[in-house]
C-alpha positions as CSV (number, residue, x, y, z in Angstrom):
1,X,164.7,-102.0,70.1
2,X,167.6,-102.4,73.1
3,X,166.7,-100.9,76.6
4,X,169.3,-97.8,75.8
5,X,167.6,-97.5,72.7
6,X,164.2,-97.4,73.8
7,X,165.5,-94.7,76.7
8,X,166.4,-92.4,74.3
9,X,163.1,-92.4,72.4
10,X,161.1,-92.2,75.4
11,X,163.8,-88.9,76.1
12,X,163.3,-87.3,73.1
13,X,159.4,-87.9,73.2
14,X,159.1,-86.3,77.3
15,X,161.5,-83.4,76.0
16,X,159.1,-82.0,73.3
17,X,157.4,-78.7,73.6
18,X,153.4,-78.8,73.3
19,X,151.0,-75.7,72.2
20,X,149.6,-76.8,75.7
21,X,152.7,-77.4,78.0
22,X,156.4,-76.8,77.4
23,X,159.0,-79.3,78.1
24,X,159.9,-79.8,82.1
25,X,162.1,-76.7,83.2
26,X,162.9,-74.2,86.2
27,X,159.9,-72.5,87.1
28,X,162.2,-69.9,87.6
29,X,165.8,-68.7,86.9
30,X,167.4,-68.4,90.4
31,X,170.4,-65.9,88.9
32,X,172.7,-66.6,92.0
33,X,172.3,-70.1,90.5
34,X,173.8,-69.8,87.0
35,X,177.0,-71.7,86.3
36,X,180.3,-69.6,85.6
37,X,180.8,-69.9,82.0
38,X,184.2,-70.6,81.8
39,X,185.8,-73.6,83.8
40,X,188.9,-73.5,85.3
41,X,191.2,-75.9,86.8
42,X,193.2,-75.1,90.2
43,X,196.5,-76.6,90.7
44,X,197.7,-76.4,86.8
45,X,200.4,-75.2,85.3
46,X,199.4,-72.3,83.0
47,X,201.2,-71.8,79.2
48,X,200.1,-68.6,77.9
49,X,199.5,-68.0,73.7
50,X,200.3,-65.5,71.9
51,X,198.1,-62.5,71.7
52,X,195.0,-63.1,69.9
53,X,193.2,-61.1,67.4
54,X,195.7,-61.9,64.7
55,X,194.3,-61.6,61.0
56,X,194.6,-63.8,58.1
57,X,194.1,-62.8,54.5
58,X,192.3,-65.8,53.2
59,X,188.8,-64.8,52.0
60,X,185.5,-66.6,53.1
61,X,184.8,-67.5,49.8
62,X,188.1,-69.1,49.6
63,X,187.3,-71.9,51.6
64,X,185.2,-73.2,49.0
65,X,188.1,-74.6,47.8
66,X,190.1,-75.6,50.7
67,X,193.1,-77.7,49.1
68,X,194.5,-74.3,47.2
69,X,194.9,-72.3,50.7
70,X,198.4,-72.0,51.9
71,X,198.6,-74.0,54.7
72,X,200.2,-72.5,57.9
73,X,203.0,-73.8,59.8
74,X,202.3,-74.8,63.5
75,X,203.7,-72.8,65.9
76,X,202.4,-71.5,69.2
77,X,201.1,-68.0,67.0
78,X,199.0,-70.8,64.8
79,X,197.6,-73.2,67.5
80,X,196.2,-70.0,69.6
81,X,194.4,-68.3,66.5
82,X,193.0,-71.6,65.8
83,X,191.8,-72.3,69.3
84,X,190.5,-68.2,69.4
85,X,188.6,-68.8,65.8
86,X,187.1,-72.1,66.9
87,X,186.2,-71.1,70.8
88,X,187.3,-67.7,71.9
89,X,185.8,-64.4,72.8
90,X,184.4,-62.5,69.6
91,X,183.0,-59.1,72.1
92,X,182.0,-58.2,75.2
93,X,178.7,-56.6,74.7
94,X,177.0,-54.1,77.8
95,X,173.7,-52.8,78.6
96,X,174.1,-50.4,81.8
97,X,175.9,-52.7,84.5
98,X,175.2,-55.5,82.7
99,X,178.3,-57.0,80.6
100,X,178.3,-60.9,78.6
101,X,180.7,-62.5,76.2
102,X,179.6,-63.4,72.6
103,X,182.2,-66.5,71.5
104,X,182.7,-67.6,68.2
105,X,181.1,-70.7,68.2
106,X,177.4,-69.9,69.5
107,X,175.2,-71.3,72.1
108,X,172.0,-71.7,73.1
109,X,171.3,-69.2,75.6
110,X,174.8,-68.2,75.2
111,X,175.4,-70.6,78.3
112,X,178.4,-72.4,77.1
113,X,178.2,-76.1,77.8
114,X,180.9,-77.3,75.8
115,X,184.5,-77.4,76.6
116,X,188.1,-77.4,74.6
117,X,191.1,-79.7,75.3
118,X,194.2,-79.4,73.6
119,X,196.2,-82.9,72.8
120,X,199.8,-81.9,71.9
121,X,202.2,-84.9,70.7
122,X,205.0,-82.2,68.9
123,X,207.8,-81.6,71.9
124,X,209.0,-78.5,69.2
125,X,205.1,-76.6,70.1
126,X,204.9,-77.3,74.0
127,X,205.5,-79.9,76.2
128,X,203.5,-83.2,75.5
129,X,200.2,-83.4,77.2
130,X,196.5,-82.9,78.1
131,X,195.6,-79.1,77.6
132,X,192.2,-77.4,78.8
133,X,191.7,-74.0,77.1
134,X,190.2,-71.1,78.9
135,X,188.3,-68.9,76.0
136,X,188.2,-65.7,78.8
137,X,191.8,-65.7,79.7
138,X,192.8,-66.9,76.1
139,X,195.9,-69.3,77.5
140,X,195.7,-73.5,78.5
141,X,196.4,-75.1,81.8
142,X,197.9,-78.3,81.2
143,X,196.1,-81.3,82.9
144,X,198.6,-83.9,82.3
145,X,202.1,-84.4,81.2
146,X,202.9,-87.1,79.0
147,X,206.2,-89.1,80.5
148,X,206.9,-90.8,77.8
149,X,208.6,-90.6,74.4
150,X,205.9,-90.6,71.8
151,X,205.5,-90.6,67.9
152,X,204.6,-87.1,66.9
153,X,201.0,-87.5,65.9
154,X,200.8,-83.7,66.0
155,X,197.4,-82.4,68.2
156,X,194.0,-83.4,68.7
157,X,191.1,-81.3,70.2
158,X,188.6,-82.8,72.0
159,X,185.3,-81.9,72.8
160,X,183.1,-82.5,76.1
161,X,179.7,-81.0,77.4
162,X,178.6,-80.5,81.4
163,X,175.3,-80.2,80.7
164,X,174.2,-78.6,84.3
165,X,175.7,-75.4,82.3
166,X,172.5,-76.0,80.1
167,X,170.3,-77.5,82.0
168,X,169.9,-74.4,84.8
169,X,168.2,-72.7,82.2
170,X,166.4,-75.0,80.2
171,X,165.7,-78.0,82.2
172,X,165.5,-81.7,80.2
173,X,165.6,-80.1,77.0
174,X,168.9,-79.0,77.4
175,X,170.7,-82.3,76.5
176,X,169.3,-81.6,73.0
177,X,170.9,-78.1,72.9
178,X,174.1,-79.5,74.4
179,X,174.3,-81.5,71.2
180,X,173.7,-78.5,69.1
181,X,176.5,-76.9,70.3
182,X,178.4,-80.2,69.4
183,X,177.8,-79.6,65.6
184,X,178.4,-75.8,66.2
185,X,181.8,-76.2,67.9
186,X,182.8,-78.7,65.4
187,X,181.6,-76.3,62.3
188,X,183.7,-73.4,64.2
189,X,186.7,-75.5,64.5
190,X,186.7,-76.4,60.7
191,X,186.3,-73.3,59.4
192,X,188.8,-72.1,61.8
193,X,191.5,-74.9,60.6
194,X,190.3,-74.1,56.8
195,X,191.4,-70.4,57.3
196,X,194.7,-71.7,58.3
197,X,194.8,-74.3,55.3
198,X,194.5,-77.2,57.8
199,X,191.9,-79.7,57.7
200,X,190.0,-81.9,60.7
201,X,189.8,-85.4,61.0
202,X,186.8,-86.6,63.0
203,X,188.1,-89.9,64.9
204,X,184.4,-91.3,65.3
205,X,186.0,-94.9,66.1
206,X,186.7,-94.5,69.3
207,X,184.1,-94.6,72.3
208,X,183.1,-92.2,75.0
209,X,184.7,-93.8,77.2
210,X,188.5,-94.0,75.6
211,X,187.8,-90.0,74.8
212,X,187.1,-89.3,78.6
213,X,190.3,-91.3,79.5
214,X,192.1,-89.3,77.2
215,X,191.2,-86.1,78.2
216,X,191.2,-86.8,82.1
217,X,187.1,-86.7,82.5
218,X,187.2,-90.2,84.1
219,X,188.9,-89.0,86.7
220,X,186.2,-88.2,88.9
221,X,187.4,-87.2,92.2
222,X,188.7,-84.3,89.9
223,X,185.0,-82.5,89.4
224,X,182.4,-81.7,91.5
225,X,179.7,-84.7,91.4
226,X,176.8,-82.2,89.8
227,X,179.6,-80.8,87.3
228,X,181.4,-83.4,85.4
229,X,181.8,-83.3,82.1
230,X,180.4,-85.8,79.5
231,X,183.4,-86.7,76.5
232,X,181.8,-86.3,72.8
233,X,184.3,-86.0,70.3
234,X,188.2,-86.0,69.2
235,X,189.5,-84.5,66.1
236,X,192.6,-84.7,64.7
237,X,194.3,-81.8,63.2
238,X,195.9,-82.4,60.3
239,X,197.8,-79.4,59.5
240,X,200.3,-81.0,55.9
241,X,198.6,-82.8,53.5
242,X,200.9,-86.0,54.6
243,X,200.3,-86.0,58.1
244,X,200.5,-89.5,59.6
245,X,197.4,-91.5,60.5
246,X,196.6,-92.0,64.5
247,X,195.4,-95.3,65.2
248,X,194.0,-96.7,68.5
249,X,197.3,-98.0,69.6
250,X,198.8,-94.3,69.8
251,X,195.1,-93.6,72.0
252,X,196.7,-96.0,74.2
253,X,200.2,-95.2,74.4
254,X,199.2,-91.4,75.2
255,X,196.8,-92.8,77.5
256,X,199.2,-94.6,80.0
257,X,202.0,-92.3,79.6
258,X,200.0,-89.2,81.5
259,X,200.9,-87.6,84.9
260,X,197.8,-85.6,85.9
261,X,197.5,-82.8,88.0
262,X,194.6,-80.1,88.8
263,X,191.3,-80.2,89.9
264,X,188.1,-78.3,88.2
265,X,187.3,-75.7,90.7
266,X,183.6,-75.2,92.0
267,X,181.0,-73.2,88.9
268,X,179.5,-71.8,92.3
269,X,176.2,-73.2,91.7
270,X,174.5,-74.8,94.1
271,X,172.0,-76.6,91.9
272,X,168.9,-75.5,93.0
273,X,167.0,-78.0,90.2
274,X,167.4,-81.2,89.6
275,X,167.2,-83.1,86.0
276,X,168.3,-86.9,86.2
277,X,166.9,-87.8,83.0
278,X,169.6,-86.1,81.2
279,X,171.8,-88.4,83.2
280,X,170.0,-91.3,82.1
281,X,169.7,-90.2,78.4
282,X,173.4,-89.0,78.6
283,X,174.1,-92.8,79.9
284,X,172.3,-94.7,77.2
285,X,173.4,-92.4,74.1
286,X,177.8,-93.9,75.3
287,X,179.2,-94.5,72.2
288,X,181.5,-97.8,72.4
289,X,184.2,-98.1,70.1
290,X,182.8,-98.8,66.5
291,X,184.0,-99.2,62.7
292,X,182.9,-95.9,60.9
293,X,183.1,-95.0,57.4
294,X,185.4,-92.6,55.6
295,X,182.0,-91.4,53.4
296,X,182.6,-88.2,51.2
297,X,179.6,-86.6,49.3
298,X,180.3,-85.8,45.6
299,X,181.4,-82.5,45.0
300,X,178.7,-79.8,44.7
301,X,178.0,-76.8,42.4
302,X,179.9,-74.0,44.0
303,X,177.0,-71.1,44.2
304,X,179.2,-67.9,44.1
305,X,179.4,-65.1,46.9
306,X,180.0,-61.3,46.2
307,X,181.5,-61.0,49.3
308,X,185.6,-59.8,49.8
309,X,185.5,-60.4,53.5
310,X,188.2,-62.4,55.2
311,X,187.2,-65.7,57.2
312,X,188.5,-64.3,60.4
313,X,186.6,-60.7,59.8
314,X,183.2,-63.0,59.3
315,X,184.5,-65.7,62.0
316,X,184.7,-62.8,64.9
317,X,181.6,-60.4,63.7
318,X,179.4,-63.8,63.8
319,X,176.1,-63.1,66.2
320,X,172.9,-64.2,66.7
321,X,170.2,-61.8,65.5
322,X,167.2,-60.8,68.7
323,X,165.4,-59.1,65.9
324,X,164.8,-58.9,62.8
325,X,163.0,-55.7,60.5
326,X,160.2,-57.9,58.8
327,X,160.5,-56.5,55.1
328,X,163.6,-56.7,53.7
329,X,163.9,-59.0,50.5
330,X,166.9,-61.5,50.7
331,X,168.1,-61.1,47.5
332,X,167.6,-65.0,45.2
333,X,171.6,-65.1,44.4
334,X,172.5,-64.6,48.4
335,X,169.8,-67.0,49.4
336,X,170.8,-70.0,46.8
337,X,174.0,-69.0,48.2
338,X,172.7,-70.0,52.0
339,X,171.4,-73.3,50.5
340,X,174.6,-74.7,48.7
341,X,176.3,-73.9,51.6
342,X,174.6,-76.3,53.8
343,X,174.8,-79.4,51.4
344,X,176.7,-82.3,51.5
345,X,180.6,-81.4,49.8
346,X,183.9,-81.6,50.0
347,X,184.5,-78.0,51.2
348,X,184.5,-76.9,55.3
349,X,182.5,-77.6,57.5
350,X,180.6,-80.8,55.9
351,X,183.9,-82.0,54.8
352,X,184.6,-83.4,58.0
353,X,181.4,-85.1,58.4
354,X,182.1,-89.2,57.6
355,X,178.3,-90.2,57.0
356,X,175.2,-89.5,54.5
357,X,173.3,-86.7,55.2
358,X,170.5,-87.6,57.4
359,X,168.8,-84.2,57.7
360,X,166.7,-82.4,55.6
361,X,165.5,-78.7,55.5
362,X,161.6,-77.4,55.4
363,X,162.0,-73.6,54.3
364,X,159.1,-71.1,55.2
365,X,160.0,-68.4,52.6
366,X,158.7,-64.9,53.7
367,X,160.6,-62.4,52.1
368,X,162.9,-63.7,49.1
369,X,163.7,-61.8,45.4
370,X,161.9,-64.0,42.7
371,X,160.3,-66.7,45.0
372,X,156.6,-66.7,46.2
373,X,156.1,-66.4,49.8
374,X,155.4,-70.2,50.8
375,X,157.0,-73.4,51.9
376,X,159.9,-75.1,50.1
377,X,162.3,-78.1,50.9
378,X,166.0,-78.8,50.4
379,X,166.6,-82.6,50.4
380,X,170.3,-82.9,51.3
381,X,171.0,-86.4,50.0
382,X,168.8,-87.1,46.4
383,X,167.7,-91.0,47.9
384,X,166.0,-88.6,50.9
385,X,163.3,-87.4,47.9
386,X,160.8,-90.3,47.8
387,X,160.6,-91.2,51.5
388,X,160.0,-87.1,52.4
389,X,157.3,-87.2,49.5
390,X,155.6,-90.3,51.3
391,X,155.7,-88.8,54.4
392,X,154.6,-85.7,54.4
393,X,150.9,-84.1,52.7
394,X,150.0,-85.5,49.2
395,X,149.1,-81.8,48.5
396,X,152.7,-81.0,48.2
397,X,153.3,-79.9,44.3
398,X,157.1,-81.0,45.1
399,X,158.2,-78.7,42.1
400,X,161.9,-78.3,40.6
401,X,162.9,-74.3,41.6
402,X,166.6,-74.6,40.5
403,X,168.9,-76.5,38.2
404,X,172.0,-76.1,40.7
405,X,170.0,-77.0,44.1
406,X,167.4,-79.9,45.0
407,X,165.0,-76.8,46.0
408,X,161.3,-78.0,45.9
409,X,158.6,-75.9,46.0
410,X,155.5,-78.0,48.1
411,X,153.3,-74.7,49.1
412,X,152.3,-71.4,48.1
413,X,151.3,-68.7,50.5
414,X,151.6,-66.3,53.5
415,X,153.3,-68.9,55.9
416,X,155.0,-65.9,58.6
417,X,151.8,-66.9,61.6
418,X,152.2,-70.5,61.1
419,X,156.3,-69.8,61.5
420,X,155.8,-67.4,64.6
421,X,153.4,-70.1,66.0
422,X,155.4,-73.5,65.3
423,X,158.5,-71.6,67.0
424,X,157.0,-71.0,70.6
425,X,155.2,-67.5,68.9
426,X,159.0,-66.4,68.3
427,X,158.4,-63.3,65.8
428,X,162.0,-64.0,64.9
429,X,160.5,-66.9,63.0
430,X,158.0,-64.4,60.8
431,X,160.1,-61.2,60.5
432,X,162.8,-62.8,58.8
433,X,163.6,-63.3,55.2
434,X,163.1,-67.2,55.9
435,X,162.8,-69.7,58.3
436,X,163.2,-73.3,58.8
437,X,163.0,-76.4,60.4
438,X,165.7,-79.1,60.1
439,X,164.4,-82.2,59.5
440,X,166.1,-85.7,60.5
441,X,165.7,-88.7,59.4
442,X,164.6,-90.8,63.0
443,X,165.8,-94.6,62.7
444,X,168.3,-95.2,65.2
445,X,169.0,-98.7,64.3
446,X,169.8,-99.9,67.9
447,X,172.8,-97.5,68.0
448,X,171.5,-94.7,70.5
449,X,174.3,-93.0,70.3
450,X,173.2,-91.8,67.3
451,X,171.0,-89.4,68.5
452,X,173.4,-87.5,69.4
453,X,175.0,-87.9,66.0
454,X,172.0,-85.9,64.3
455,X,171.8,-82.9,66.5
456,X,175.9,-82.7,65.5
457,X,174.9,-82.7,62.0
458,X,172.0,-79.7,62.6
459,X,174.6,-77.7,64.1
460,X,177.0,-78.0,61.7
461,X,174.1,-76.7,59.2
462,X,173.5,-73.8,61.4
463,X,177.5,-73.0,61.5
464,X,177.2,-73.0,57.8
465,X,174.5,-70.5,58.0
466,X,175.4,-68.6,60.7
467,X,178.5,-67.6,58.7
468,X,177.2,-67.2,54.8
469,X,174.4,-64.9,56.3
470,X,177.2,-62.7,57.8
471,X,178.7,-62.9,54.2
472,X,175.6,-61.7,52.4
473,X,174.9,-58.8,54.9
474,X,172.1,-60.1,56.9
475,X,172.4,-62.6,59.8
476,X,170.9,-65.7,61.5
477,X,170.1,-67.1,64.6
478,X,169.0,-71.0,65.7
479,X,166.0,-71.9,67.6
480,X,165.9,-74.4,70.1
481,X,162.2,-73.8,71.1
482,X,159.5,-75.2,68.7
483,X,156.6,-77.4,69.0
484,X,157.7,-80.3,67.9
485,X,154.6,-82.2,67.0
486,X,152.9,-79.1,65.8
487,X,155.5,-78.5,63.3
488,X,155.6,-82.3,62.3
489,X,151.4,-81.9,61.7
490,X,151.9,-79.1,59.2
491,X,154.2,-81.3,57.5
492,X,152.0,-84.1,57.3
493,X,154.5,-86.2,59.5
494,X,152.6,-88.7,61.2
495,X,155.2,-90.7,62.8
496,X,159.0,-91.0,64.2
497,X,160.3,-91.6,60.6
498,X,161.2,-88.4,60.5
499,X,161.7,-85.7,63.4
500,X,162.5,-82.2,63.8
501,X,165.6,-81.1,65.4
502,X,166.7,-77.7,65.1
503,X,165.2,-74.6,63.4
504,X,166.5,-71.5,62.3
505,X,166.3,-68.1,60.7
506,X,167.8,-65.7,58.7
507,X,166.9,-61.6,57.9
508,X,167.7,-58.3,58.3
509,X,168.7,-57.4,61.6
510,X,167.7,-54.6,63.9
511,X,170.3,-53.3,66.2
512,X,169.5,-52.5,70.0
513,X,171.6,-49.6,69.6
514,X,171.6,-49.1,74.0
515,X,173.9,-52.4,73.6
516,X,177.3,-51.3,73.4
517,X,180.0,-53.6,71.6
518,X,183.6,-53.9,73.1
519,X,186.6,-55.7,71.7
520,X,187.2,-59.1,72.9
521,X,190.5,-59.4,74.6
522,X,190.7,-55.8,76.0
523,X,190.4,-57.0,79.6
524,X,193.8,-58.8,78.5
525,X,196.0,-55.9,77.9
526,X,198.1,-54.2,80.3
């Protein structure tokens, strides 16, 4: 094992909650503390969108088959509904003097450590250059003009985290959450681009370092030291079926044809805490530039949905549930439903994802039609079967459920105390129809960046859910807090072959009806 290997074991090993000790956070939340959610940049030029909250009549259930959607020309109108859909206001929401933003891609806490650039290559959209978008004022500042004449490759989006955004709430463990929003963002933005008839590209080749060149993040005199950001992805958008390929040379031509201007003004924190190991982990997990493989799973069963919803109505009412009623019955066709939708396919979001499924889902089953209350698993790739068997308790009946989905059932009984317990005595975790823990598959193979890599795959399956629980009535929320090795014992897991990541839960909400809901961009209209 390499030394940046080993550093992000021995990150992932500090950062795990205990029955008796959480992982290291604030010992308390100093509120004059917290980050502004939304970054801004002083000294750029400002190109408003159109106005959002445009419609689109494509059908949620539609994007089970992507290819036979329509797609939509590009135009300004296009490129802002995508950028909305993907990481823009879905409501404001008030209690007394208290008002928040809910976005459509979630986040833990609803702190918002990821951030949106816009790479435009088509002079007939705007001008050519580096584009941050701003999700509360719904326009981009442009960060950098390119000066010279380039191939139209069309756009990219990039994706970056500043983790101090995280990190003022939750302390170390908040470079785990930061990659959760990873996966979520990316699930929002496919689903966003599916709705349009586009499809995303994930350009995994190139490293951390040519995506923070790209998008201006090595320019460090241009952030405050405590709030840079960290680069993570670029995606292509690829919005005709014969779209040109972009190649490493184009990186490079874009790259050295940028005039920047701007600086990131001031989050107003003054960073009462302190949490260097997420520097260190941050700075072990670079990705260099790699070969990656253009891996596809086989197409799956489509499970089919009752519901006549558009993808933009589910897209914007998307929210995470605070509680749930504790009896309603999912019924079994919604819930096989949930399950096919987080498989391995060639439909949105996982048909963007370039490798094997690593993780795997351990389902406490509370209240669903025709299933006995117990625990079940969903192996998401069928070579997963025989290592999960080995590893986990030889009391495990491992038993068929379905035809259409590798559903096991492993235990029968009353599992809602154990659920409540393994996730921090959450009664989100009991009171739902189901809960569960994602389940990856731990061998890093000397490529820490990787890590990272897994907790992107989680949140894509939580996007997935997040979405088709909307579309059967009832709604979800993830969970970041769990105790890890508690969770790993009532598996039988005895070692880091296999790791939970993520967990979350789906039910039957119960609305705080004090909470008032307003519309998203009203604080935009004149």
């Amino acid at each position: 094992m390499n030394e940046q290997t080993q550093t992000v074991i021995n990150y992932h090993h500090r950062t795990k909650h205990q029955l008796e000790r959480y992982a290291k956070g604030p010992e308390t939340l100093d509120w004059d503390d917290q980050p502004d959610p939304y970054r801004r940049f002083a000294g750029c030029e400002s190109v408003p969108l159109p106005e959002p909250g445009a419609e689109l009549p494509v059908l949620l259930t539609e994007l089970d088959n992507p290819q036979a959607i329509e797609p939509q020309p590009l135009t300004l109108k296009t490129l802002g509904l995508l950028l909305e859909l993907s990481f823009g206001l879905s409501a404001w929401k008030q209690y007394g003097p208290d008002r928040w933003a809910l976005r459509c891609n979630p986040s833990s806490g609803n702190l918002h450590p990821t951030e949106a650039y816009l790479i435009n290559t088509d002079s007939s959209l705007i001008q050519p250059g580096v584009y941050h978008y701003v999700s509360h004022d719904h326009h981009l500042e442009r960060r950098a003009l390119f000066t010279a004449d380039l191939d139209n490759a069309g756009i990219l989006i990039g994706l970056s985290s500043l983790h101090w955004r995280e990190a003022w709430k939750y302390g170390e463990r908040a470079y785990r959450y930061c990659q959760h929003d990873i996966g979520h963002a990316l699930g929002a933005l496919r689903y966003a681009a599916a709705a349009l008839g586009w499809s995303v590209e994930l350009l995994a080749e190139y490293a951390d370092d040519d995506i923070a060149a790209l998008l201006g993040l090595d320019r460090l005199e241009d952030f405050k030291p405590n709030e840079r950001e960290s680069p993570d992805v670029i995606c292509r958008i690829r919005t005709t079926a014969d779209a040109s390929s972009f190649g490493i040379d184009t990186l490079s031509e874009i790259q050295q044809s940028a005039a920047w201007s701007g600086r990131a003004r001031s989050l107003n924190a003054y960073h009462m805490y302190k949490w260097p190991i997420i520097e260190e982990v941050s700075a072990a997990a670079a990705k260099p530039r790699t070969e990656e493989p253009h891996w596809q799973a086989e197409p799956q069963p489509v499970v089919n949905s009752s519901c006549r919803q558009t993808a933009t109505a589910i897209i914007r009412q998307r929210r995470s549930a605070q509680h749930f009623d504790g009896k309603t019955t999912l019924p079994r066709a919604d819930f096989f439903r949930l399950l096919s939708a987080v498989l391995p396919g060639r439909k949105p979001p996982f048909d963007l994802w370039r490798w094997p499924a690593k993780v795997h889902l351990f389902i406490f089953v509370h209240h669903v039609e025709g299933l006995a209350p117990g625990l079940y698993a969903l192996p998401r790739a069928p070579d997963a079967i025989e290592p999960l068997q080995a590893a986990t308790l030889a009391d495990f009946d491992w038993q068929p459920v379905s035809d259409i989905l590798p559903l096991y059932h492993l235990y029968m009984g009353d599992c809602r105390q154990i659920a409540k317990s393994l996730s921090c005595h959450q009664a989100i975790a009991s009171n739902s129809a189901f809960n569960l823990a994602m389940v990856a598959e731990f061998n890093l193979d000397d490529q820490p960046w990787t890590y990272r890599r897994l907790f992107w795959e989680c949140g894509l399956i939580g996007q997935a859910l997040y979405l088709e629980a909307e579309a059967a009535g009832v709604r979800g929320t993830g969970i970041g807090c769990y105790f890890d090795d508690s969770v790993h014992e009532i598996f039988g897991i005895k070692d880091d072959r296999f790791q939970s990541l993520y967990h979350f839960t789906v039910g039957t909400p119960l609305e705080d009806t004090r909470i008032q809901t307003l519309p998203a961009y009203a604080h935009l209209q004149k």
